[in-house]
N, C-alpha and C positions, 0 to 999 in steps of 0.2 A: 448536524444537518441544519441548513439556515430554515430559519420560518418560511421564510416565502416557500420552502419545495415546500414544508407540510402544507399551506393552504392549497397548492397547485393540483390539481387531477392528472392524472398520468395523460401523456399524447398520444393517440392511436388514431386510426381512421374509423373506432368503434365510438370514439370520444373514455375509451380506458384501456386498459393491458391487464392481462392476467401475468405475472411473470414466476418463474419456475421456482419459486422460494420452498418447496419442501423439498426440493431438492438438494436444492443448495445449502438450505439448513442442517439437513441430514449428515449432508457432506462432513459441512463445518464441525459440526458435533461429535461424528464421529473420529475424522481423522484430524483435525485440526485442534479438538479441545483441549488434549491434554498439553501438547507443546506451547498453547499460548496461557495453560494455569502454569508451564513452565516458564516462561516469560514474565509472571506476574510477579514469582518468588524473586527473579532477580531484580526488577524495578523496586520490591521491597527490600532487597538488600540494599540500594542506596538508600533507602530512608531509615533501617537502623543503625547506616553506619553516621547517619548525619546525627542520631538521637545521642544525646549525652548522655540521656539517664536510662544508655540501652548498656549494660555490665559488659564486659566481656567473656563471663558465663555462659551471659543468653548467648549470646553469640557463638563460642563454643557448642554450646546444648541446638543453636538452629545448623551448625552446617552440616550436618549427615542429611537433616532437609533436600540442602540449598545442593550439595552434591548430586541428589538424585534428581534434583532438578536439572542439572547440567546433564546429566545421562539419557534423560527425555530426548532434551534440544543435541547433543552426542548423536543419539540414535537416529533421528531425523534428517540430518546434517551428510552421516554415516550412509546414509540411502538413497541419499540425490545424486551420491557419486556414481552412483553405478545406473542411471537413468541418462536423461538426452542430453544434450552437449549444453547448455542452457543450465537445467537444474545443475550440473558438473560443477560448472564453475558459480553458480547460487551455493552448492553445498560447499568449491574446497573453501571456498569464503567463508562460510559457516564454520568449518574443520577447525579454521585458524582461530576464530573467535572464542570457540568453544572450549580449546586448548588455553587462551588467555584465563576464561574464564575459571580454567579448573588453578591458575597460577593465582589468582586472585582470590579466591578461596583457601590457597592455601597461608597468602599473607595473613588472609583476616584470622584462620585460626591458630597462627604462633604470634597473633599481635603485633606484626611486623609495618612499619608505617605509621605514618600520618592517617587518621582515619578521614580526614576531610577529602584526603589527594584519594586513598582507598573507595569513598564513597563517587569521586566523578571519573572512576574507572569503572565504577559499576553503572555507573549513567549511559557510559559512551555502550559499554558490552549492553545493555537491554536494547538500545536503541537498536543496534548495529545487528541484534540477535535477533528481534524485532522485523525489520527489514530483510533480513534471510528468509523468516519465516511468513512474511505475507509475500514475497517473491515464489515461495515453492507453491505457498495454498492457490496462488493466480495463474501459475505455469500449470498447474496441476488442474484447474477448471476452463483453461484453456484448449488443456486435450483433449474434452471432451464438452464441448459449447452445448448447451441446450438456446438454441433460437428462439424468438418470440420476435412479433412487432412489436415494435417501440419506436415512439417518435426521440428523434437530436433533441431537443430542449427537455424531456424529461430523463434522457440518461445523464445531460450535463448537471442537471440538477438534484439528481439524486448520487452522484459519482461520491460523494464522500463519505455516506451511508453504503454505497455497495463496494469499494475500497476493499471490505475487510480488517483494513488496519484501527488495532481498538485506542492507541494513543500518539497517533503519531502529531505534528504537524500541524494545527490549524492555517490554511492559506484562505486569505480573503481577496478574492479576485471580478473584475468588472467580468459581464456577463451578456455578449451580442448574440443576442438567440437566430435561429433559422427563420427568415421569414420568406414566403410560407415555410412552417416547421413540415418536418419529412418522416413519416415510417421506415425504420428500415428492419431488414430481418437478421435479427444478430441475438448472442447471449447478452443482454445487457450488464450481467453481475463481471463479465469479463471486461465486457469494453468499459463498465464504470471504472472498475479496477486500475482497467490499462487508462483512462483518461488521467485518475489521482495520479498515476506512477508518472505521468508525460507533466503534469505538474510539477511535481517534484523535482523532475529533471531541471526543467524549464529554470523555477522560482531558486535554483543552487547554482545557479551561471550569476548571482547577482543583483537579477529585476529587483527592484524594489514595488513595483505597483504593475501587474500582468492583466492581461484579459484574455475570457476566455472565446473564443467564436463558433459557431457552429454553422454549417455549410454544407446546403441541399443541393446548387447545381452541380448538375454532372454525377461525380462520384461524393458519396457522403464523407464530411472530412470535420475535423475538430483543429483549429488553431490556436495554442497558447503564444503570447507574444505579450513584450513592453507595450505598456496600455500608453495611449495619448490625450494630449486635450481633449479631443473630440469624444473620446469616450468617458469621460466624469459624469454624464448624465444617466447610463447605464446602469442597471441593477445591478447588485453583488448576488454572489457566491461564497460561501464557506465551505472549503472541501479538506477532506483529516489526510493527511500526507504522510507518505511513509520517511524514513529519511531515505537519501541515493546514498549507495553504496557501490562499492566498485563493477558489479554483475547487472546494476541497475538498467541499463541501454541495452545489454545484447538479451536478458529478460525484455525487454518490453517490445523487443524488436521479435524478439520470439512468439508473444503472443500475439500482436499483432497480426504474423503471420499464421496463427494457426484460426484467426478470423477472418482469413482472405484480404486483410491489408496488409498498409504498409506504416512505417512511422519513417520522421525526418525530423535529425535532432540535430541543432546548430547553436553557435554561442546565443544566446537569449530566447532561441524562439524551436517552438515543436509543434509538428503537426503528425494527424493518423488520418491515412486513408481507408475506407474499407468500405463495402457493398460495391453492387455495380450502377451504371446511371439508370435513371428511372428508363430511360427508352432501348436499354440492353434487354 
């Protein structure tokens, strides 16, 4: 999270928000912990496969581990299938990763390979396993929004701390706030979620330098777009991005609508609609 959101006070019409964090905590703790301490064995399997003075013993001696790791992120992957048409195609994505994953472990323990080529196979699967897994935690707190007021400027500014995702991405993006900024009544940890994931989209078509907008009249709306001259004077943003994956669009277009918007994705540029206008 950039400094600038920690010095900021949240935006409300109270001048603060209270927002639903022992909820969501809860949440995460309970259902989400164990698959991302799954996630963390495999991100450390690239890092002993890059160590030289990691034996092939240890290695042997960690994969009964590293397999019940994969049986976690299995099992999770295994239960999206049979949920909405959305997590389906989040989990068969998952399916096939997790099947990689189990082939990958088995190079590593008959010592088959290059362990360099081995270790940015295990990069690509955290990543990719990663991105499954904050796809189903967002679809999944999507179903069930807890609303609060919150003003456009402090969910943009808080989106890469409410994300979810613990390493994806850092995106550093110009930042044209609402003025006047707007309350709106929404779950914030969802729409922060879905704004990171409309990043991500956005920032993988190419941009090299994005900005982000936020937009009170009418219907409230977030615009990512190729940033311009005109906006280098603009604050930044630092937001932790997941990577896109192939499920990446019809998830966000999912959640989207389960916040009563909508999203619109094109070669360089996305935006989310959602609330109604202030005089509906």
């Amino acid at each position: 999270m950039s400094s600038e959101s920690k010095e900021r006070k949240p935006d409300s019409p109270e001048g603060g928000v209270t927002l639903p964090s022992a909820r969501t905590g809860v949440r995460a703790a309970s259902a989400w912990g164990p698959p991302r301490g799954a996630l963390a064995a495999v991100h450390n399997l690239e890092a002993l496969l890059r160590s030289a003075a990691v034996p092939q013993k240890t290695m042997l001696d960690l994969t009964p581990e590293l397999r019940g790791s994969a049986g976690v992120l299995r099992q999770v992957v295994d239960r999206a299938l049979t949920q909405g048409d959305a997590k389906q195609e989040v989990g068969a994505y998952g399916v096939a990763r997790t099947a990689e994953l189990d082939a990958l472990l088995d190079a590593v323990e008959v010592g088959a390979g290059d362990r360099e080529q081995l270790a940015g196979r295990a990069r690509r699967l955290a990543d990719e396993l990663e991105a499954v897994i904050d796809l189903l935690a967002l679809l999944d707190l999507a179903d069930a929004p807890l609303s609060t007021e919150v003003g456009l400027d402090f969910v943009a500014r808080e989106a890469g701390r409410m994300s979810g995702t613990a390493r994806g991405r850092e995106v550093v993006l110009r930042f044209d706030g609402a003025n006047p900024d707007r309350a709106v009544s929404v779950d914030p940890y969802a729409l922060g979620g879905l704004l990171a994931l409309l990043v991500a989209c956005v920032q993988s078509s190419g941009a090299e330098s994005l900005v982000l907008r936020a937009r009170a009249a009418g219907q409230a709306r977030f615009i990512v777009e190729p940033s311009t001259p005109a906006d280098e004077s603009l604050p930044t943003l630092s937001i932790r991005v997941m990577t896109r994956i192939g499920p990446s669009v019809r998830a966000a277009c999912r959640v989207a609508e389960q916040l009563g918007g909508s999203l619109q994705l094109s070669d360089g540029r996305g935006a989310i609609a959602f609330g109604s206008a202030p005089d509906d």
